[in-house]
DRENNU-572830 format. One record per residue (C-alpha): x, y, z. Coordinates in Angstrom, 2 decimals, decimal comma. Layout:
<atoms>
atom X->X; Y->Y; Z->Z
...
</atoms>
This chain:
<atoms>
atom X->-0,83; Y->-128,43; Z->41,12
atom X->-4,12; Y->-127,89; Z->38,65
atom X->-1,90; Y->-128,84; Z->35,06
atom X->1,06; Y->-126,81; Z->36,39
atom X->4,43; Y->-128,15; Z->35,38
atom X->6,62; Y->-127,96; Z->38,17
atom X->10,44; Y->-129,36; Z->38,46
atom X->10,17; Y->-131,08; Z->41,95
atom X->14,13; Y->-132,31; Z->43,91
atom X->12,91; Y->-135,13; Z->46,44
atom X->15,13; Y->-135,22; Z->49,06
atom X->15,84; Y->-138,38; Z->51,70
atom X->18,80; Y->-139,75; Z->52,49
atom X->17,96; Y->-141,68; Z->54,98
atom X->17,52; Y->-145,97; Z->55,66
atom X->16,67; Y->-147,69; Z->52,89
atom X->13,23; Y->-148,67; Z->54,04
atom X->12,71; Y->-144,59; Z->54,60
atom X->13,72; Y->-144,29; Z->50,90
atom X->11,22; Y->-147,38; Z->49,82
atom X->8,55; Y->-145,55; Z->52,26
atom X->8,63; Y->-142,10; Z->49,65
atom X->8,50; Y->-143,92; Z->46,76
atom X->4,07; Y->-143,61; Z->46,28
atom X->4,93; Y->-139,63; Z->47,08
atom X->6,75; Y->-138,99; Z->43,56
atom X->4,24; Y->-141,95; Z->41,90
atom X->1,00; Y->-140,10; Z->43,05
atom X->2,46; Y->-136,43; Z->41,89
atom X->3,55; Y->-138,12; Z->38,44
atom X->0,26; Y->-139,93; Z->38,11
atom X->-1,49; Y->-136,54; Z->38,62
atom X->0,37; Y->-134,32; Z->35,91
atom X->3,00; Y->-136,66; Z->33,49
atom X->4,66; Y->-133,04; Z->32,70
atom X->6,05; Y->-133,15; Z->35,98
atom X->9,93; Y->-133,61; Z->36,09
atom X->11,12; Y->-135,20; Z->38,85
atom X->14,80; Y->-135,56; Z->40,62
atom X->15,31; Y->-137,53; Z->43,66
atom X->18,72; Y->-136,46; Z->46,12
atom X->20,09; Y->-139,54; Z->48,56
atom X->22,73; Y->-141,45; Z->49,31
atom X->24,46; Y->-143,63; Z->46,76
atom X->23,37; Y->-146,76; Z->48,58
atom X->20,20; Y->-146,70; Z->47,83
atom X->20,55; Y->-144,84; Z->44,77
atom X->20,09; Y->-148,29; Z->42,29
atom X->16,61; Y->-148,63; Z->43,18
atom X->16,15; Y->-145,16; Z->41,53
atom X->17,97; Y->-145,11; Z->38,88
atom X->15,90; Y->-147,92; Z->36,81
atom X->12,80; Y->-146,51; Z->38,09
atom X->11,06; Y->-144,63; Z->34,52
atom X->8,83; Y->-141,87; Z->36,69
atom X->11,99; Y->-140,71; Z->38,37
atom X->14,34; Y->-138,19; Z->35,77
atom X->17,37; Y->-138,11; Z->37,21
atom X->19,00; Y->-139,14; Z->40,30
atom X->21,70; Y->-137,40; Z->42,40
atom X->23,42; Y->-139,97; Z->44,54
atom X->26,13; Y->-138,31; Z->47,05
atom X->27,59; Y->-140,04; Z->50,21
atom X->26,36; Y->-138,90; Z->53,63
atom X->30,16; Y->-137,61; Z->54,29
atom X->29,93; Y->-135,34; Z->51,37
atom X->27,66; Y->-133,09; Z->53,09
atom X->29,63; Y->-130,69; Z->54,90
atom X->29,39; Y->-126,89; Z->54,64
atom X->31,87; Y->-126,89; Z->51,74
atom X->30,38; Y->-129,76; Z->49,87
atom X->26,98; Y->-128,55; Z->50,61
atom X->28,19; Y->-124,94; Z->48,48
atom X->29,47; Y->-127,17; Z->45,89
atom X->26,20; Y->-129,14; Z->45,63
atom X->23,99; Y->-126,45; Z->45,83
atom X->25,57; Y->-124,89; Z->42,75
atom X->25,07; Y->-127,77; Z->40,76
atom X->21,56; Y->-127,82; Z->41,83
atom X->21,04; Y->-124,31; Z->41,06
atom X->21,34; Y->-124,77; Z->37,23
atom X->18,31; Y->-127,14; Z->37,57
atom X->15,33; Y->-124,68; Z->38,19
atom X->14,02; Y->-126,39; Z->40,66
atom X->10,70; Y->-124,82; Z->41,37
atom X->9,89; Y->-126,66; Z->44,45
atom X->11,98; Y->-128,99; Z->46,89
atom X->10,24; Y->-131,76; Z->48,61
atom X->12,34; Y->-132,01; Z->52,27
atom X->11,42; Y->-135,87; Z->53,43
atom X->14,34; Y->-135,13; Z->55,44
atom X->14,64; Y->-131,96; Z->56,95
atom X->17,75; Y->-131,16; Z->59,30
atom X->19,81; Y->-127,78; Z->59,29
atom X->21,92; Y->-129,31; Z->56,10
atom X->19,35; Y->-130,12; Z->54,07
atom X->17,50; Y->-126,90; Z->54,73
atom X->20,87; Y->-124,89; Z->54,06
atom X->21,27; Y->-126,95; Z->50,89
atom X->17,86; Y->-126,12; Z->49,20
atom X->18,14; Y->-122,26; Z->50,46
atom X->21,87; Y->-122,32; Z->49,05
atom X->20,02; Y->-123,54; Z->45,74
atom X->17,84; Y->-120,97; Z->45,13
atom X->14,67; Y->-123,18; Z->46,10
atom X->11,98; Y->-120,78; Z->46,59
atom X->9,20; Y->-123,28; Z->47,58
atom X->9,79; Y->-125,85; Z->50,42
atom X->7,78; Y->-128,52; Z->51,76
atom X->8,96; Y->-129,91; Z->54,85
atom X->7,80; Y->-133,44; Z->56,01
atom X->7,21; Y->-133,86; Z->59,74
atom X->7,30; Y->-137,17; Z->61,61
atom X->4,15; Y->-138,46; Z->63,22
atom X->3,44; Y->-142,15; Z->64,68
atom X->-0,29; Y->-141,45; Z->64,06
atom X->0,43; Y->-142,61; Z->60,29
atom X->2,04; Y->-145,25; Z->58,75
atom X->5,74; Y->-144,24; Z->57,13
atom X->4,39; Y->-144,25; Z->53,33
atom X->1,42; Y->-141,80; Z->54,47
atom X->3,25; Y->-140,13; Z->56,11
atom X->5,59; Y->-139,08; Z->53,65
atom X->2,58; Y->-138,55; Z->51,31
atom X->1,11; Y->-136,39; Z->53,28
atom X->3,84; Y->-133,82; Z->52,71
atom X->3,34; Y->-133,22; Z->49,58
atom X->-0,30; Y->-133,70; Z->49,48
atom X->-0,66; Y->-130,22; Z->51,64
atom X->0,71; Y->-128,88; Z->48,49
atom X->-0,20; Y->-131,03; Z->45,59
atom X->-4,12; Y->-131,37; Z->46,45
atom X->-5,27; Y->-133,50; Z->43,52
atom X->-2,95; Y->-136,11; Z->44,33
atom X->-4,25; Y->-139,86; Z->45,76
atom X->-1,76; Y->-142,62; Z->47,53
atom X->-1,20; Y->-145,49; Z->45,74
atom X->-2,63; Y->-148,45; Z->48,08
atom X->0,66; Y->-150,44; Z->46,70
atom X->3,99; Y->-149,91; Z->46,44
atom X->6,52; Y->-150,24; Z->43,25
atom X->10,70; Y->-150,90; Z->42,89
atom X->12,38; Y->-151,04; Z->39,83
atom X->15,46; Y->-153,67; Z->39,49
atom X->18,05; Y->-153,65; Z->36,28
atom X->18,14; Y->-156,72; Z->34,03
atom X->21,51; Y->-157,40; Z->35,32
atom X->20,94; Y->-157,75; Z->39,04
atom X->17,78; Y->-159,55; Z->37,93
atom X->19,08; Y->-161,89; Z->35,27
atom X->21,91; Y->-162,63; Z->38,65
atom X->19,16; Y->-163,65; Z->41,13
atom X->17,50; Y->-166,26; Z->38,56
atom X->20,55; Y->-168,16; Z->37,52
atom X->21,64; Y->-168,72; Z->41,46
atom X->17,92; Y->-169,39; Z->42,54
atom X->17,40; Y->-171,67; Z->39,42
atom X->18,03; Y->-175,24; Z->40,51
atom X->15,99; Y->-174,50; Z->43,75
atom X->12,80; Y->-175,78; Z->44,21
atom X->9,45; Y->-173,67; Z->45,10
atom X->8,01; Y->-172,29; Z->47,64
atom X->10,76; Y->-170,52; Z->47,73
atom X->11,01; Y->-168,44; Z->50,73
atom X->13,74; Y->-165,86; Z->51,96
atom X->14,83; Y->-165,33; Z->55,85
atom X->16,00; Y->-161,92; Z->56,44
atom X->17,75; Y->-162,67; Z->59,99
atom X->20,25; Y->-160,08; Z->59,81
atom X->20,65; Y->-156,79; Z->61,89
atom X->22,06; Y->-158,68; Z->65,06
atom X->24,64; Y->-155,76; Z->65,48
atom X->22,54; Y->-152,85; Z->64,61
atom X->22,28; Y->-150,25; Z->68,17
atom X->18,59; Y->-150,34; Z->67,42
atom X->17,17; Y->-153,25; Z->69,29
atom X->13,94; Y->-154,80; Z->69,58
atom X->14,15; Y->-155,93; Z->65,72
atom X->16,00; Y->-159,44; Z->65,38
atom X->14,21; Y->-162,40; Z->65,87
atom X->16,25; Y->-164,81; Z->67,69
atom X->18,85; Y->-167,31; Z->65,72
atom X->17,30; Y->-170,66; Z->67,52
atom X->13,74; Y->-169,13; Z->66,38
atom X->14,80; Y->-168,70; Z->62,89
atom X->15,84; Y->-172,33; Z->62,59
atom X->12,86; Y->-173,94; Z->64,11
atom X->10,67; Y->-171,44; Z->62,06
atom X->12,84; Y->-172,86; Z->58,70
atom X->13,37; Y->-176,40; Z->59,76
atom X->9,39; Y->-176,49; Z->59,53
atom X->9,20; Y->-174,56; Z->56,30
atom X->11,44; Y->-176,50; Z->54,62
atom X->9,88; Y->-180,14; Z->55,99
atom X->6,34; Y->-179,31; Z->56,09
atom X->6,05; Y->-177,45; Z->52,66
atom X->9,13; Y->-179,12; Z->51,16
atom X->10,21; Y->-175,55; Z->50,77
atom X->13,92; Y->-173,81; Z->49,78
atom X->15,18; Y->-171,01; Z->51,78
atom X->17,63; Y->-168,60; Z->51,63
atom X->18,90; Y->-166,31; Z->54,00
atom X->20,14; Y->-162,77; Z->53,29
atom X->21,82; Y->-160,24; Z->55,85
atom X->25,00; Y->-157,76; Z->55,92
atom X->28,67; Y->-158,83; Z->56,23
atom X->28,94; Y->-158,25; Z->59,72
atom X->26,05; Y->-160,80; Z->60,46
atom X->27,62; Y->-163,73; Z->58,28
atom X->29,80; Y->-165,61; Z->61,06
atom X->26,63; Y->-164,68; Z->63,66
atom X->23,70; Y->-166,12; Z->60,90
atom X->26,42; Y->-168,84; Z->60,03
atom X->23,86; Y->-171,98; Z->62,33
atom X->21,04; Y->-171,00; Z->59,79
atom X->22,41; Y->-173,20; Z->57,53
atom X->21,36; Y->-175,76; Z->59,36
atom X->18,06; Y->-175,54; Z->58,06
atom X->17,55; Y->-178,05; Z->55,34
atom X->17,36; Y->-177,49; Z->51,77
atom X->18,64; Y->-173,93; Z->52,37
atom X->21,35; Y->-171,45; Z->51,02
atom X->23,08; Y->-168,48; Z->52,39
atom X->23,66; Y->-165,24; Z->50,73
atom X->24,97; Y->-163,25; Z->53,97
atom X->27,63; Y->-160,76; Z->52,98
atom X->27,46; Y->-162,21; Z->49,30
atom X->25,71; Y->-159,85; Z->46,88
atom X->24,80; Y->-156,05; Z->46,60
atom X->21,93; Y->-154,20; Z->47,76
atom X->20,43; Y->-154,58; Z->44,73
atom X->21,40; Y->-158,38; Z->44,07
atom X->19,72; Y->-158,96; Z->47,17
atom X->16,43; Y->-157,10; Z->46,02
atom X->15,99; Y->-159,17; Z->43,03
atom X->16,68; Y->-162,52; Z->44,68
atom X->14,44; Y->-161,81; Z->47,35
atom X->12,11; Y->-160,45; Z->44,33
atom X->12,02; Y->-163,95; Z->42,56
atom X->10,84; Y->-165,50; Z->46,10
atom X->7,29; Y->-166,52; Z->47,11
atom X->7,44; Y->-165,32; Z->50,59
atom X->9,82; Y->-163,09; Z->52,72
atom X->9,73; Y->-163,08; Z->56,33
atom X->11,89; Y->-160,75; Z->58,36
atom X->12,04; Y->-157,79; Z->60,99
atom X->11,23; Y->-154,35; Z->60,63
atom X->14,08; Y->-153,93; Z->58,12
atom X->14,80; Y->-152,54; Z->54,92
atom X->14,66; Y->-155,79; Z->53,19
atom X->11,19; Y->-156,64; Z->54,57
atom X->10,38; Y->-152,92; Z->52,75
atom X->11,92; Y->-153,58; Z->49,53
atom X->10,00; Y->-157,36; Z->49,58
atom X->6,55; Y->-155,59; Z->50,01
atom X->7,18; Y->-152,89; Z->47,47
atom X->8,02; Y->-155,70; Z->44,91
atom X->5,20; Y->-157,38; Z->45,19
atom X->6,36; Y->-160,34; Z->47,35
atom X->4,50; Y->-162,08; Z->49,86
atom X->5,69; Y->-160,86; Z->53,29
atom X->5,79; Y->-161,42; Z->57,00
atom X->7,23; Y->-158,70; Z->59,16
atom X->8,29; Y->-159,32; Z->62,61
atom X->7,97; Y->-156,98; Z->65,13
atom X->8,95; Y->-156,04; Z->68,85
atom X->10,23; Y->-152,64; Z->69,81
atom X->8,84; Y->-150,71; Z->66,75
atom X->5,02; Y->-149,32; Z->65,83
atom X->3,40; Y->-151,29; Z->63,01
atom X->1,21; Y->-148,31; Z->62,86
atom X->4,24; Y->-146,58; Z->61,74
atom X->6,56; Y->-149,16; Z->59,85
atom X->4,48; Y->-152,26; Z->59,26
atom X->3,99; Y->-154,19; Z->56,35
atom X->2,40; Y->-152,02; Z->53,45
atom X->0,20; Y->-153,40; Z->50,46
atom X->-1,48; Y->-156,55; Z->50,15
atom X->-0,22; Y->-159,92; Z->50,84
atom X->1,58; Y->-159,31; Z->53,47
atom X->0,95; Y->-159,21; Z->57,53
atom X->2,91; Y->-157,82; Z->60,44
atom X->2,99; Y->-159,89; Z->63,45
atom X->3,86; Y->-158,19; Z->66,86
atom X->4,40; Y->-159,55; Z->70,00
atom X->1,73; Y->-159,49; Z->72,87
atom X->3,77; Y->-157,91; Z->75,59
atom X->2,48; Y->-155,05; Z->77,03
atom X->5,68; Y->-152,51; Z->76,46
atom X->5,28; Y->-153,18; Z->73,20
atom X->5,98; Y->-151,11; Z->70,97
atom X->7,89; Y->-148,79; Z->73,20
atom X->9,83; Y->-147,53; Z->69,66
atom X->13,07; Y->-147,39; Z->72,36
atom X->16,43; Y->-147,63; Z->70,42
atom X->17,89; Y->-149,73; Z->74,11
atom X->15,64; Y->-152,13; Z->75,51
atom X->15,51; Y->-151,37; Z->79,05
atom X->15,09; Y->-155,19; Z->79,79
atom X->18,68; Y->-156,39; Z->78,63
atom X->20,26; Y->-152,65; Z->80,04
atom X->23,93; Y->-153,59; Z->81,33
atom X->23,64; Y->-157,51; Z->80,11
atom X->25,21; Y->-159,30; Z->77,42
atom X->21,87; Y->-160,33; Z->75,74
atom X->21,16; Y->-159,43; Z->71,62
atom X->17,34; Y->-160,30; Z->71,25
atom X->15,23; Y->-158,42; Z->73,83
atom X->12,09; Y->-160,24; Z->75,21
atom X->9,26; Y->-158,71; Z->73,20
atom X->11,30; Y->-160,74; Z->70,00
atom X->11,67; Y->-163,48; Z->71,79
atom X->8,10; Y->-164,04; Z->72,71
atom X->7,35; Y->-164,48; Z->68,96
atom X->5,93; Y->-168,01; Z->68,57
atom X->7,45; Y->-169,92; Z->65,70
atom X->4,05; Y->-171,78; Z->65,03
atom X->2,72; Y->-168,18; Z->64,72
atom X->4,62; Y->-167,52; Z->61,64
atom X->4,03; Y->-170,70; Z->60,09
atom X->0,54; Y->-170,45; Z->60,11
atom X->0,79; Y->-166,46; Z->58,81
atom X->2,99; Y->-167,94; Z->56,00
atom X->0,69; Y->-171,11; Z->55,45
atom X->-2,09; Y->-168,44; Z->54,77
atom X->0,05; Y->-165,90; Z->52,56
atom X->1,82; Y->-169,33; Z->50,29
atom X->-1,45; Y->-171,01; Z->49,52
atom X->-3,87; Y->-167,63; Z->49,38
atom X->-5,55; Y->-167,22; Z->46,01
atom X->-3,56; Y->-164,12; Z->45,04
atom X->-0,24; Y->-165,56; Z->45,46
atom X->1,98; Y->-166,82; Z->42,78
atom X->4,20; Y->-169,90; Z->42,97
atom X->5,68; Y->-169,72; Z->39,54
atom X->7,33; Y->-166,94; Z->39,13
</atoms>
């Protein structure tokens, strides 16, 4: 790059964690050369935790449905009048690659997928082949609006600290090998709540709010399953002191805003999605298929069962004594 200004389109549309993941890439290239305008391409969904975030210029938010061969020539147009002098492919498929060639994008980089690096590095990397003076950011960073912010604090505000959020959510999702299992989650937060005389709240989709409903069980806890936004959600699990989930998109967003965080995980290489930044620790299970990164557990082929066995053998008293460490360490903060 060497003090070149370059106009750089990011593109991902992918999960939200995959979107949380690229975040350092357009951080180190702005920390290298401030002249550098940057525009980021995804899906609206994610698109809030862009838009308030000051090193990103502008945002182009479409829906994944919009990107068929005519809205792609539509798209491409509009992008054309930008000037782009390089596009930054984080997600590279035949549209994607028609859409930057269709926009007159002369310089591509093209991010391939390894499991030999964690996600965030991964995605770094990509641009680093091309940006040499860049470094990765051993952190991560989200921006949240004052609205969705000034929301989480007056529902959290007559709850009392630690305050710790259980991300239980992704029962239905046709990846398996993430969800810990309900009866887990309860004995986990029954002991959370009694032994640290801790609040908890629970966030998840819609569709897992009549499956999650036995987690109220837990005492001194509140559920916001199905209740808020994407970006609600971020800034209530922002104003907790711990977050404990599965490999997940919320257990992303936690880590890149600072909170304390415990990721659970089964089926899926912490080498490639675990926890990243400080304060925060990725337990896996000790079976020996794990991870096997498949989407269909090949234990619970052809049954009725939702958690497979390498979630299962996840020992409560396992994460209490990871979040025992990560509540009362020296670097956490109890008052937010």
């Amino acid at each position: 790059m060497d003090n070149k200004k370059e106009k750089i389109l990011i593109i991902r549309l992918g999960a939200i964690g995959d979107v949380v993941h690229t975040t350092n890439t357009y951080r180190a290239i702005k920390k290298a050369n401030n002249l550098t305008e940057i525009h980021y391409l995804t899906t609206s969904t994610q698109a809030c935790f862009l838009e308030n975030d000051p090193e990103i210029d502008k945002v182009w938010a479409i829906k994944k449905e919009e990107l068929n061969l005519n809205q792609i020539k539509i798209l491409a147009n509009k992008l054309k009048n930008e000037n782009y002098t390089i596009a930054i492919n984080l997600q590279p498929n035949f549209k994607t690659r028609l859409l930057v060639f269709l926009s007159g994008i002369k310089k591509q980089l093209i991010y391939k997928k390894s499991f030999k690096q964690h996600a965030v590095e991964n995605f770094f990397q990509t641009a680093k082949n091309y940006f040499k003076n860049i470094t990765l950011p051993n952190t991560m960073r989200l921006y949240i609006s004052d609205e969705a912010r000034n929301y989480a604090k007056a529902e959290l505000k007559n709850l009392k600290r630690p305050l710790i959020a259980l991300n239980a959510g992704g029962i239905f999702s046709p990846r398996q090998g993430r969800t810990y299992p309900i009866e887990k989650w309860i004995e986990a937060g029954t002991i959370l709540a009694q032994k640290y005389n801790a609040s908890l709240i629970f966030t998840g989709a819609k569709e897992d709010e009549k499956a999650l409903l036995p987690l109220t069980s837990i005492p001194y806890s509140v559920s916001f399953v199905g209740k808020t936004t994407l970006e609600q959600n971020a800034a209530l699990i922002e104003q907790c002191d711990l977050m404990i989930s599965g490999d997940s998109g919320p257990l992303h967003i936690a880590t890149a805003l600072g909170v304390p965080s415990i990721g659970l995980y089964g089926s899926m290489p912490i080498q490639r999605t675990g926890t990243f930044g400080i304060n925060c620790q990725s337990i896996k299970s000790n079976l020996k298929c794990v991870p096997c990164n498949r989407r269909k557990c090949k234990y619970i082929k052809g049954t009725t069962k939702i958690y497979t066995p390498c979630m299962e053998a996840i020992k409560p008293e396992d994460i209490i004594e990871t979040a025992e460490k990560l509540l009362f360490s020296k670097s956490s903060n109890l008052s937010h």
